[in-house]
One Martini backbone bead per residue (centre of mass of N, CA, C, O) as a GRO file, in nm:
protein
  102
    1UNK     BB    1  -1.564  -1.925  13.994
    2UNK     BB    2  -1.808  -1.973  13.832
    3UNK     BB    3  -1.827  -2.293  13.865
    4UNK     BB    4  -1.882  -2.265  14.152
    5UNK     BB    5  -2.068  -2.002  14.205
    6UNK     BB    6  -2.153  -1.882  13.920
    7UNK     BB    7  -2.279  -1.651  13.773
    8UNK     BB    8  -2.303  -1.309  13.662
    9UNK     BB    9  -2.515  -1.048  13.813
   10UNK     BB   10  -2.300  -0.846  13.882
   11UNK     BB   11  -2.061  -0.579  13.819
   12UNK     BB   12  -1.796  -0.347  14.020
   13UNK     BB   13  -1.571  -0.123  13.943
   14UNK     BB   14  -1.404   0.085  14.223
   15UNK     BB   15  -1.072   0.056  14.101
   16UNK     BB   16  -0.852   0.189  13.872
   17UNK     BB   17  -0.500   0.117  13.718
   18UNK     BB   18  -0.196   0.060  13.614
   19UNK     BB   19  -0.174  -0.116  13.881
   20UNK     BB   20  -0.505  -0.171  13.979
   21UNK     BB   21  -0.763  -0.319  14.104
   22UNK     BB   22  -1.145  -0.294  14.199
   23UNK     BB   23  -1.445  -0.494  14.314
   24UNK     BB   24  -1.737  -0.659  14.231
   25UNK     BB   25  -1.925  -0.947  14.284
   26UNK     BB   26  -2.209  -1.094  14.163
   27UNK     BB   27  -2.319  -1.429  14.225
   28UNK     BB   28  -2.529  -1.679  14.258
   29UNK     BB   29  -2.333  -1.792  14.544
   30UNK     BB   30  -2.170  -1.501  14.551
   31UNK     BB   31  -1.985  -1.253  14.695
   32UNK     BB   32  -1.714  -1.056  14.546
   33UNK     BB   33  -1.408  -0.935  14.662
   34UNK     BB   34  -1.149  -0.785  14.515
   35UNK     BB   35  -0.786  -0.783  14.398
   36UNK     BB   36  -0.595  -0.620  14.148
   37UNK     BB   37  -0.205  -0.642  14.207
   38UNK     BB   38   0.131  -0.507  14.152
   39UNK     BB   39   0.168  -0.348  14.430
   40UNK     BB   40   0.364  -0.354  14.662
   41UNK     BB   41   0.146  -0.295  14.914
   42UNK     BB   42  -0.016  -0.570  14.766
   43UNK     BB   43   0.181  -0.770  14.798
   44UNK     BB   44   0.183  -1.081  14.943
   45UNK     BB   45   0.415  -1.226  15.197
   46UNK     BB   46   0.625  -1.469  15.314
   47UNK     BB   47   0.878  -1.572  15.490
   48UNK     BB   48   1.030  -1.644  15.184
   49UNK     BB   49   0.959  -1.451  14.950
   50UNK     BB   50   0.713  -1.492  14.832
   51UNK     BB   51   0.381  -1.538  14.711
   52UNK     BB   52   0.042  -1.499  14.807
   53UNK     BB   53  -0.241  -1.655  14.814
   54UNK     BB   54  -0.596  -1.603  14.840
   55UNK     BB   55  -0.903  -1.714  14.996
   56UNK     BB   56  -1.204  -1.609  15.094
   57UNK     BB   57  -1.481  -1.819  15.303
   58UNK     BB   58  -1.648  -1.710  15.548
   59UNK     BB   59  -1.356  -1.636  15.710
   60UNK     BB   60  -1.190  -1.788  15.565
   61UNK     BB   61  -0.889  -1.965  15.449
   62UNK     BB   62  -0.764  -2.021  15.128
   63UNK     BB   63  -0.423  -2.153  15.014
   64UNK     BB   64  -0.313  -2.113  14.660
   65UNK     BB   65  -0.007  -2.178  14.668
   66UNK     BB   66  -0.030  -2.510  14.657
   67UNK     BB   67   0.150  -2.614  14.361
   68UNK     BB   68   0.065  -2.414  14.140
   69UNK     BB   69   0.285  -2.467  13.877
   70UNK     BB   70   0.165  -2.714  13.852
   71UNK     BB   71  -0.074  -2.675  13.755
   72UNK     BB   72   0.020  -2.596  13.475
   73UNK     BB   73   0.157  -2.823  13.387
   74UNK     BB   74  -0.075  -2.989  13.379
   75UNK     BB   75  -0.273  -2.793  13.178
   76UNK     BB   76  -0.130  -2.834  12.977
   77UNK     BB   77  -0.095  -3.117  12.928
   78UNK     BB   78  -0.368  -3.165  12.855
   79UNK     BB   79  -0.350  -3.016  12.599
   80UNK     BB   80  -0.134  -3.200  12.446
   81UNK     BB   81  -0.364  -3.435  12.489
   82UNK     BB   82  -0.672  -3.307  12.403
   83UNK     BB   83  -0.780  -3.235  12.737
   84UNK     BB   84  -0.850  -2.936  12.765
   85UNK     BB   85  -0.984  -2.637  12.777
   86UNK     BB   86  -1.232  -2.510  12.637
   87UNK     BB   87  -1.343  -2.200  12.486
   88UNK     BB   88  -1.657  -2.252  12.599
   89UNK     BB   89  -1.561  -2.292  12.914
   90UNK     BB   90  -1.439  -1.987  12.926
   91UNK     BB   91  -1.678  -1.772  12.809
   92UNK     BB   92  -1.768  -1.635  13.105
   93UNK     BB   93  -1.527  -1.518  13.168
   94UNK     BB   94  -1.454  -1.361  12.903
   95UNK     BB   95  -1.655  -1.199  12.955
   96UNK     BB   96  -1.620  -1.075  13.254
   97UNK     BB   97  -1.367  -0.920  13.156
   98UNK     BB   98  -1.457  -0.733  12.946
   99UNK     BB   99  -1.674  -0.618  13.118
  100UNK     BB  100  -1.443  -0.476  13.321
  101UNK     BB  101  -1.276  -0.316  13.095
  102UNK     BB  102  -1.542  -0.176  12.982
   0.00000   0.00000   0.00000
């Protein structure tokens, strides 16, 4: 999110357990409010009981289940191709990770 919305310029985690968190993110072009959890009565499933991902951007949603699997297969290729997403590239991510955990 950070390459498309921009830097983080506030985060705000608003509840913590060993089971889920959530909280806000204020970033250069967009406010981001999360959910992230293991819990069972939070996570969405579709009709074949499968995992539902979404991002929801402006009241609209995008559904981020298609394909995701191959996502993966995709970037491990690249990286063993020596063309994966380097260090650097994810260096802000992984502050505002740690920013969150702390």
């Amino acid at each position: 999110m950070l390459w498309i919305f921009g830097p983080a310029k506030k985060n705000e985690v608003k509840f913590a357990s060993s089971l889920k968190a959530s909280g806000k993110l204020l970033l250069q072009k967009a406010e981001v409010n999360w959910l992230l959890s293991t819990h069972a009565e939070d996570i969405s499933v579709d009709i074949e009981g499968t995992l539902f991902r979404n991002l929801a951007v402006d009241g609209e949603d995008i559904i981020l289940d298609h394909d995701f699997n191959l996502l993966h297969i995709h970037v491990y290729g690249a990286i063993l191709k020596g063309e994966g997403t380097r260090l650097s590239d994810a260096m802000e991510s992984l502050k505002l990770i740690y920013q969150l955990r702390n």
